[in-house]
C-alpha positions in Angstrom: -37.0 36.8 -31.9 -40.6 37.1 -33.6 -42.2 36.5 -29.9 -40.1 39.1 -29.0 -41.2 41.5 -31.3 -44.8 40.4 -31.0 -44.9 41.0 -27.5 -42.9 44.9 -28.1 -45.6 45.4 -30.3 -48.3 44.1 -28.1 -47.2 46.2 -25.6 -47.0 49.3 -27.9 -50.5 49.0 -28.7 -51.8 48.6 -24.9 -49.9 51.9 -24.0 -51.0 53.9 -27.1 -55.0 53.1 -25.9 -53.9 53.9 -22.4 -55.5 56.9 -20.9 -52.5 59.2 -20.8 -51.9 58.8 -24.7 -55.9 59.3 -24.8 -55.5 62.8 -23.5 -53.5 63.9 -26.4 -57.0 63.6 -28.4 -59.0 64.6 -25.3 -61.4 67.7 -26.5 -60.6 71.1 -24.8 -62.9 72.2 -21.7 -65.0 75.0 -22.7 -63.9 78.5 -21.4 -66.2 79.4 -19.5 -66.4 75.8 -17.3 -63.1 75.9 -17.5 -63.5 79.3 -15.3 -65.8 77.7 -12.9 -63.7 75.2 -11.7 -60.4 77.4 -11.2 -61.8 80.7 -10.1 -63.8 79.1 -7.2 -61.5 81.1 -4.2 -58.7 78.2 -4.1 -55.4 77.8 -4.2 -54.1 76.1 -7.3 -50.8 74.8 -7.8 -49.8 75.7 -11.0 -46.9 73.8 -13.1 -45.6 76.3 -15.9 -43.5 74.9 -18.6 -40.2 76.0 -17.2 -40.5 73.8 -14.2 -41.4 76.6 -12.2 -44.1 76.2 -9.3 -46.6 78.9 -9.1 -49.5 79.5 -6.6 -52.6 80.8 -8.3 -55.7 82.1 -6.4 -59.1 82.9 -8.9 -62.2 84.5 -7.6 -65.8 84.3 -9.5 -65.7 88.5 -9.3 -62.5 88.1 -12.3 -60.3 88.9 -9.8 -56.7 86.8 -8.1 -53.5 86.8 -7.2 -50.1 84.4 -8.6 -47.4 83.7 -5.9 -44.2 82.8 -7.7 -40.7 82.1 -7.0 -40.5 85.9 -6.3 -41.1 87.2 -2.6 -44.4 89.1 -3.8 -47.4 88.1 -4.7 -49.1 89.6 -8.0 -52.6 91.2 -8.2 -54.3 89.6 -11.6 -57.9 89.5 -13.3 -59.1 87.0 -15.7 -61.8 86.9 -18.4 -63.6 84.6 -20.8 -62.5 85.6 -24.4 -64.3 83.5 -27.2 -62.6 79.8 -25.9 -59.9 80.5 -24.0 -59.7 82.7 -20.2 -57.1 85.4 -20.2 -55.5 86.3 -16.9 -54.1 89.3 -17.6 -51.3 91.1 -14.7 -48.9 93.7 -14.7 -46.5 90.8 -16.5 -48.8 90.7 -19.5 -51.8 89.1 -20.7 -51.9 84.9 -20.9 -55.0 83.3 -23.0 -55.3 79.6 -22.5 -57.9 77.0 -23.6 -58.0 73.8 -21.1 -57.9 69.9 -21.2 -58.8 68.2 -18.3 -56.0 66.4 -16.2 -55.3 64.0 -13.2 -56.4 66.5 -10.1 -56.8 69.9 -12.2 -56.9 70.9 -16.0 -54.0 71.3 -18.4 -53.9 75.0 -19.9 -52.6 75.3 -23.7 -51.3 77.9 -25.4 -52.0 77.0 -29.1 -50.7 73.7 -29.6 -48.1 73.7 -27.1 -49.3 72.7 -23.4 -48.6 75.6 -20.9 -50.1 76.1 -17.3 -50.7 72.7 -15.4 -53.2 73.4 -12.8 -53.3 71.0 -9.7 -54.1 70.4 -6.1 
């Protein structure tokens, strides 16, 4: 039973250094890199908290578009406020600050995680 629990807590220990509990700490991205790398005139998956799939498209000139489950696809501008970026679109205005992530960056609103952005 102890070489049990020694080797539970072992094993506890190994995954709480492990890179995916890491990125809990990770430091956000700043803004305004953050913006370089997702408004460089690709698509980008993005993941949103619902489960939904979105397709996001970001040009340097704060300009895009967001395909969605919806047969349309939505016109949309982004900015760099302070140290999140706003895309803002007839839906509303969203302000995230970013970690980075396995193939993209991880948007959060706050303290809750939001927009997962992927290719």
């Amino acid at each position: 039973m102890k070489n049990a629990l020694r080797i539970t807590m072992a094993i506890v220990t190994m995954l709480a250094s492990s890179a995916s509990f890491a990125a809990v700490d990770q430091a956000y991205v700043p803004a305004q890199r953050a913006a370089a790398i997702l408004a460089d005139g690709q698509p980008w998956s993005a993941l949103a908290p619902d489960g939904k799939t979105l397709k996001f498209l970001l040009k340097r000139d704060g300009t895009g578009s967001i395909k969605g489950p919806l047969p349309f696809t939505l016109s949309v501008t982004w900015t760099v406020k302070g140290d999140t970026m706003c895309i803002n679109g007839k839906m509303g205005e969203k302000c995230l600050r970013f970690k980075e992530a396995p193939g993209g960056l991880q948007g959060w609103d706050g303290e809750k995680s939001d927009l997962r952005f992927s290719r």
